[in-house]
Each structure stands twice: as structure tokens, then as C-alpha cells.
C-alpha positions in Angstrom: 0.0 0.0 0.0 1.4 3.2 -0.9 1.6 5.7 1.6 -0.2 9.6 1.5 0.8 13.1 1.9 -0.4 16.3 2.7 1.5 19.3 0.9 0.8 23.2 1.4 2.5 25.1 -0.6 2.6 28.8 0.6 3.2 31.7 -2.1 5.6 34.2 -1.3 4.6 36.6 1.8 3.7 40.2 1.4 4.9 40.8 5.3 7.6 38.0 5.3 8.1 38.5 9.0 4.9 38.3 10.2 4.4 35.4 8.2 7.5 33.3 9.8 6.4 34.2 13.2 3.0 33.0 12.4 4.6 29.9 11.1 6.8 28.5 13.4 5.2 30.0 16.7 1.4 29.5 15.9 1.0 26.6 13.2 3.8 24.4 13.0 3.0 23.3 17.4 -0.4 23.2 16.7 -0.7 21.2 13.3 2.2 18.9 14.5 -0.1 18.4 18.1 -2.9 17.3 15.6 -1.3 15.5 12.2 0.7 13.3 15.5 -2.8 12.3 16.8 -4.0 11.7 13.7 -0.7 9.0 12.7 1.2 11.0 10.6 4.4 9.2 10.3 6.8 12.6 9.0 6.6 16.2 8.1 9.0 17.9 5.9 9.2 21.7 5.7 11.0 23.2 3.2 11.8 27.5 2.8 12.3 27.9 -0.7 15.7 29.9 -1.3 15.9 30.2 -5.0 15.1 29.5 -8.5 16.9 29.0 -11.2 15.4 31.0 -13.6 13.1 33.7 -11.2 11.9 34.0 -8.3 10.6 30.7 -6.7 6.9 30.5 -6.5 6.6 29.6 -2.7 8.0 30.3 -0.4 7.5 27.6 2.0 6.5 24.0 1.2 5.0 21.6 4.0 4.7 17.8 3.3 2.8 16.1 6.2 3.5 11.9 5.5 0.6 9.4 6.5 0.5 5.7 5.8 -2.1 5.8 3.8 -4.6 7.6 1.6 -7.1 6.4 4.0 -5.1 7.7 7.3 -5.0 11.3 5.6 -8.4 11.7 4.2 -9.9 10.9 7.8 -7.6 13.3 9.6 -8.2 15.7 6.6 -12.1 15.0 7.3 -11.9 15.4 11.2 -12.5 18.9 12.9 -8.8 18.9 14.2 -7.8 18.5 10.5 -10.4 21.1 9.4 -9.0 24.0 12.0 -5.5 23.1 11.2 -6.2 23.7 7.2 -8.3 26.8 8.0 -5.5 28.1 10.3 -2.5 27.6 6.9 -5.3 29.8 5.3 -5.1 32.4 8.1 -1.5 33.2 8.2 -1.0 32.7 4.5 -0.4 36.6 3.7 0.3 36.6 0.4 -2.8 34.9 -1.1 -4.2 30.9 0.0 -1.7 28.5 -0.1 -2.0 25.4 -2.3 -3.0 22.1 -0.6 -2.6 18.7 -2.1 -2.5 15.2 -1.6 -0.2 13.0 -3.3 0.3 9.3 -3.1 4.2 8.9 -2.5 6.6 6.5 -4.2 10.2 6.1 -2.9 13.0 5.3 -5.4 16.3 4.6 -3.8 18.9 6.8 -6.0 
């Protein structure tokens, strides 16, 4: 069974700082408190530094791992899951983030 993710992609920030603090002080404790209960296995935050040919199009990337598609869509479907999307929509200052899910495939390189 292939396993799930949760990705919010935020664009870039139109007040970069109050953004960060929002991040890391407000939704990253209380998303990780609920995507734990829920079984998520991993999160992987990326801050986009670059891009090759402009400016990158976000500026911070959130993967949230579950073991399944199942496992996500019920946190995703719970009120915990609910508040925690509506909150990345709060602090997302430079227009709604993108949110996706993905079913993940590892290749060893």
C-alpha cells in the first residue's frame, strides 16, 4: 500500500516576517499536536531559497507523510484536520496556499 501526503505550498509573503512568526510560533506546534494524533508518520518543511530561472513561487513547502490515503483523508475530514487547514489559510499573507494530496513512491537513487 502506498503511503499519502499532505502538501501546502505557501506563495511568497507580502509581510515576510509576520508570516515566519505565524509559522513556526502559531502553526507548526499546533498542526504537528494534531497531524501526530491523527498518525502521521513525517513532516518535511521546506523555505524555498531560489530559483533558477526567477523568483521561486513559494515560499514555504510543507509535506505532512501518513500511511495511507485512508489515514490522511480521515484526519483531513476530522475537525482537528479542518482547523488546522483553515489556520494555513489564516497566516497565509500573500494569497491561499495550495494544498494537495499525493500518493508517494520512494526510489532509492
Amino acid at each position: 500500500m502506498a503511503g499519502a501526503k499532505l502538501i501546502v505550498m505557501y506563495p511568497p509573503p507580502k509581510d515576510l516576517d509576520a508570516f515566519e512568526r505565524a509559522y513556526s510560533n502559531e502553526h507548526i506546534p499546533m498542526a504537528a499536536a494534531i497531524f501526530q494524533r491523527a498518525g502521521a508518520t513525517k513532516a518535511v518543511l521546506s523555505k524555498a531559497t531560489g530559483s533558477p530561472t526567477s523568483a521561486p513561487a513559494f515560499h514555504r513547502i510543507a509535506e505532512i507523510h501518513f500511511p495511507s490515503l485512508a489515514a490522511l483523508q480521515a484526519c483531513a475530514a476530522s475537525r482537528d484536520g479542518q482547523d488546522a487547514l483553515a489556520h494555513a489559510q489564516k497566516i497565509s499573507n500573500g494569497g491561499p496556499p495550495v494544498v494537495m494530496i499525493a500518493e508517494e513512491e520512494t526510489v532509492s537513487l
